[in-house]
C-alpha positions in Angstrom: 38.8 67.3 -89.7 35.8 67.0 -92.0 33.7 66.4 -89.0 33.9 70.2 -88.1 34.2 72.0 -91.1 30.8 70.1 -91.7 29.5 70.2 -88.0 26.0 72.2 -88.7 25.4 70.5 -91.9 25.9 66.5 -90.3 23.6 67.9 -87.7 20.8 68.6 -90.4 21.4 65.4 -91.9 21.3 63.8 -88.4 18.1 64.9 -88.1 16.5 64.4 -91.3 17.7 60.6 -91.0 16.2 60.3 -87.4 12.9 62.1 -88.3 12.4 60.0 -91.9 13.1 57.0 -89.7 10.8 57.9 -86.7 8.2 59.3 -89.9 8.4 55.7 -91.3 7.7 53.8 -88.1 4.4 55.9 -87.6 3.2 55.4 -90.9 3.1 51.6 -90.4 1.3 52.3 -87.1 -1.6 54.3 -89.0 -5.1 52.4 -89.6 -4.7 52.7 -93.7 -1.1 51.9 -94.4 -1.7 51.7 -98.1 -2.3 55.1 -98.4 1.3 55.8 -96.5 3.0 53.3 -99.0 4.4 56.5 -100.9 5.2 58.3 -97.7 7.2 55.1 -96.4 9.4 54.6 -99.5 10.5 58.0 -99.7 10.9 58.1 -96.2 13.7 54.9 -96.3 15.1 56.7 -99.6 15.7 59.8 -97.7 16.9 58.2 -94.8 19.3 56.6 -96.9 20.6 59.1 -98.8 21.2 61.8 -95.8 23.1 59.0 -94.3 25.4 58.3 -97.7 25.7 62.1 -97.7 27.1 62.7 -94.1 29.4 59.5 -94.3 30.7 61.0 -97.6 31.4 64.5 -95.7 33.1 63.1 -93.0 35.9 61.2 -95.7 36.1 65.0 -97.2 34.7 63.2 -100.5 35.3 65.3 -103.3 31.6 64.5 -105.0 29.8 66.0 -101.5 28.6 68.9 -103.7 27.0 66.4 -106.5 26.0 64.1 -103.6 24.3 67.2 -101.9 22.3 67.4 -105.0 20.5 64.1 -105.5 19.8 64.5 -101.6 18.5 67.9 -102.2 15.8 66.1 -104.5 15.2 63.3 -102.8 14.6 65.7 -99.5 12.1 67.4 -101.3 10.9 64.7 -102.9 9.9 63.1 -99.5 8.6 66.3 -98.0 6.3 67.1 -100.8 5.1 63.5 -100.3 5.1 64.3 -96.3 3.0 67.1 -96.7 -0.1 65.4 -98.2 -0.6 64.1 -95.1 -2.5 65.3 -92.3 -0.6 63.0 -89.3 2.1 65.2 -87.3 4.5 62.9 -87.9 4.3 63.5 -91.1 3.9 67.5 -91.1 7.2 67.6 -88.9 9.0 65.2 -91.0 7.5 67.6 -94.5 9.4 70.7 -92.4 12.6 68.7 -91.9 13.1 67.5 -95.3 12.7 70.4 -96.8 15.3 72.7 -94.1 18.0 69.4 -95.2 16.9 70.0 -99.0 17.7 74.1 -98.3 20.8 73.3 -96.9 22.1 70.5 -99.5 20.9 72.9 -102.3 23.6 75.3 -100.5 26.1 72.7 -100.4 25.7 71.8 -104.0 26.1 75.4 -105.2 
């Protein structure tokens, strides 16, 4: 039942997982992938944490609202990161993190 009290949230975390995943495949495609190392961690760590989040809201956990927080940072963490960078992939990726960061910030309140 979880599922659909939490429909519009797993849907932002959905798409924060699919976008820090489809972020970190492009930056290993760019000509200087050094420079992206920063922008590919965070992008796994994201990744990773939106998808601990929504499996955690689909068992009902009772620690969604301190999970929601730590993904809230990391989110942000990742966008700031995104942001530095000029590549699309990385400007959509920058506006998705931080929408999932709004919305965890919500949950954790």
């Amino acid at each position: 039942m979880a599922h659909r009290i939490y429909a519009n949230e797993l849907e932002t975390l959905h798409d924060c997982v699919e976008t820090c995943n489809y972020c970190l495949e492009s930056c290993l495609e760019e000509h200087d992938v050094k420079m992206m190392v920063d922008c590919i961690r965070l992008d796994r760590e994201c990744a990773a944490i939106c998808s601990f989040l929504a499996e955690a809201m689909t068992r009902d956990s009772a620690f969604v609202p301190e999970l929601a927080r730590a993904c809230a940072v990391v989110c942000k963490a990742c966008a700031q990161e995104c942001e530095k960078h000029k590549h699309e992939h990385c400007q959509e990726c920058a506006r998705v993190c931080f929408e999932c960061a709004s919305m965890c910030d919500r949950l954790a309140a």
